[in-house]
N, C-alpha and C positions, 0 to 999 in steps of 0.2 A: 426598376420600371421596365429595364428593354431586355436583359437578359445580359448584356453589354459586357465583356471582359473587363474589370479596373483593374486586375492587379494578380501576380501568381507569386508565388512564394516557394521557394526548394532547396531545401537543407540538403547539401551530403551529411551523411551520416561518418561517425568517424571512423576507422580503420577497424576492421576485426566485428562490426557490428552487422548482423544481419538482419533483414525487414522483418517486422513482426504484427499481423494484426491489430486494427486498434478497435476499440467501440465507442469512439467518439471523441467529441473535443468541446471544449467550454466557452462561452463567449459572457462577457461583463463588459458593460458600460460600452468603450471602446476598444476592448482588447479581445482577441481573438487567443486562447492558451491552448498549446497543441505537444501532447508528449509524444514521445519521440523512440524510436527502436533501440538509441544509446544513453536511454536513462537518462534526457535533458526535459526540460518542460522549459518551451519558447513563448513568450507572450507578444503578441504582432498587432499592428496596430489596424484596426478593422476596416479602415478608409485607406490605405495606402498599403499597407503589409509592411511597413518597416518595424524591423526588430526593436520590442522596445527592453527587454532585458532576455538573456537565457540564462539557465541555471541547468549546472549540472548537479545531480544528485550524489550526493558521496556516498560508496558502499564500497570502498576501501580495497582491498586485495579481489574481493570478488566480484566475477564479471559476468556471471548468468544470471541475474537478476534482469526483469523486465516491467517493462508499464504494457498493461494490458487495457485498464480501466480508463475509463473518459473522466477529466479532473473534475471535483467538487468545488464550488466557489464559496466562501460564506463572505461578508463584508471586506475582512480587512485578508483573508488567506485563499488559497489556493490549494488546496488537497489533492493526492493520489495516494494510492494504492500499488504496493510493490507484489509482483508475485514472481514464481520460482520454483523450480523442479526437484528434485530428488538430492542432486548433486549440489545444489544451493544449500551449504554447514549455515546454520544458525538459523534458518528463518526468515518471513518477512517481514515487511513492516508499512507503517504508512507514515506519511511526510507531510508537512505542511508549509506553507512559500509565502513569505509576503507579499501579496498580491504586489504593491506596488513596487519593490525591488528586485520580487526574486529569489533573495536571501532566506535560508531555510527559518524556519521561526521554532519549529518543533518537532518529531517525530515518535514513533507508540508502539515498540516491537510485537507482533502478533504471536509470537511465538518469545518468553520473557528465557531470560537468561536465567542460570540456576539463583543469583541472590535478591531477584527482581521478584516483586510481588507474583503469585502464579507460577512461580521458578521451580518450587516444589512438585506439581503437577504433571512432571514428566518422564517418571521414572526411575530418576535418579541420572536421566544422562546428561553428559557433558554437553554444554551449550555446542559443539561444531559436531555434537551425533542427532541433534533436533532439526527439523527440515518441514518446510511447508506454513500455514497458516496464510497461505496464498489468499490475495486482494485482487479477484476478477472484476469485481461489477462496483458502480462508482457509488458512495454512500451517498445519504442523502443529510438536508440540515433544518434544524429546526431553531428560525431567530430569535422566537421568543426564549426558549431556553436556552439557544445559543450551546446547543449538542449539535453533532452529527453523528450520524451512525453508519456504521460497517460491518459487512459481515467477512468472518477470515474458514477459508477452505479446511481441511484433512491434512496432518500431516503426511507423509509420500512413504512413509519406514513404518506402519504401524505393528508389524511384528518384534518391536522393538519393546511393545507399550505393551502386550496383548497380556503377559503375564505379569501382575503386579509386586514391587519391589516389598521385601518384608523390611527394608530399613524404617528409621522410626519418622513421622512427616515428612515421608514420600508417598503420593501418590500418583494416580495413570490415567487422571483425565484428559491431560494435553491442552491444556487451557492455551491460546484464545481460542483454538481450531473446534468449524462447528459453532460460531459463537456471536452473539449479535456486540456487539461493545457501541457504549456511549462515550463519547472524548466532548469535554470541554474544547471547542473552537478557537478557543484562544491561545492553548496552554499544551493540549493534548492529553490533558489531565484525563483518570480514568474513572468515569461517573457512575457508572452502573456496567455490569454484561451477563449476559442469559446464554450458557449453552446448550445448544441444542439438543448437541449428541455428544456426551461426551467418550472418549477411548474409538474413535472413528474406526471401525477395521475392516468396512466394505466400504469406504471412497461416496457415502452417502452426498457430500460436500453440499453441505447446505446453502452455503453462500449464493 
């Protein structure tokens, strides 16, 4: 009503991490969810700002991975979008948090590993020579069906894909990149996906 300060909120960030961009942050019920330049996503309580859980995202040895995207909310999770640059082996992905823990519930590699459904689609390279399928912008959800949707970027090497492999079920679309994907909400399960463009080799990034 008055403009009136209640409450400020500020994370150091951990050691080695630098500021990044954000395009927004999510609010439910009474929680304020705000990701973070070192791959946490904090949920704060919207009357007072106290922390009510943070979750760090596990992405293991690697440490260029970032949150760019503003979190999805659907009933019971919390979504984001991982993206990544050139030098980021294997891809990205998106994650989903139990809204009210924290705790990761699920995650949907945008870019699939070779024995993962879609695996075939890449040429034939090793999952740490695949790169990109970057998650800029925040999906959105729909409760009746209880989808959300996302769109994942260009892989970042596409002269990698440009000539197609002669082995036998391989192909050089680059699946998810370019691609709209529907995930079950609760599961991450993979419902349907449309790509747009597939074999990306001008950086169209649909997303």
């Amino acid at each position: 009503a008055t403009g009136d300060l209640l409450w400020r909120f500020q994370r150091k960030l951990l050691r080695g991490a630098g500021p990044q961009g954000k395009k927004g942050l999510a609010i439910h019920g009474e929680m304020i969810l705000v990701p973070t330049s070192d791959l946490h996503v904090v949920a704060l309580n919207m009357k007072t700002g106290a922390v009510i859980w943070d979750h760090a995202i596990d992405v293991g040895a690697e440490t260029r991975h970032q949150i760019k995207s503003s979190p999805l909310v659907t009933d019971s999770k919390v979504i984001v979008g991982i993206n990544g640059f050139q030098d980021v082996k294997g891809g990205n992905f998106i994650v989903a948090l139990d809204l009210a823990t924290g705790k990761e519930a699920w995650r949907f590699r945008t870019v699939p590993r070779p024995d993962e459904p879609g695996g075939e689609t890449w040429n034939g390279l090793s999952a740490e020579a695949r790169n990109g399928g970057s998650v800029w912008v925040a999906g959105t959800y729909d409760p009746a069906l209880n989808l959300v949707y996302f769109g994942a970027a260009p892989t970042y090497d596409a002269m990698k894909l440009r000539v197609k492999s002669t082995a036998p079920g391989v192909t050089n679309e680059a699946l998810y990149t370019d691609t709209t994907m529907a995930l079950d909400a609760d599961t991450g399960k993979l419902a349907w996906y449309y790509q747009h463009q597939a074999n990306d080799q001008l950086d169209h990034d649909w997303a």
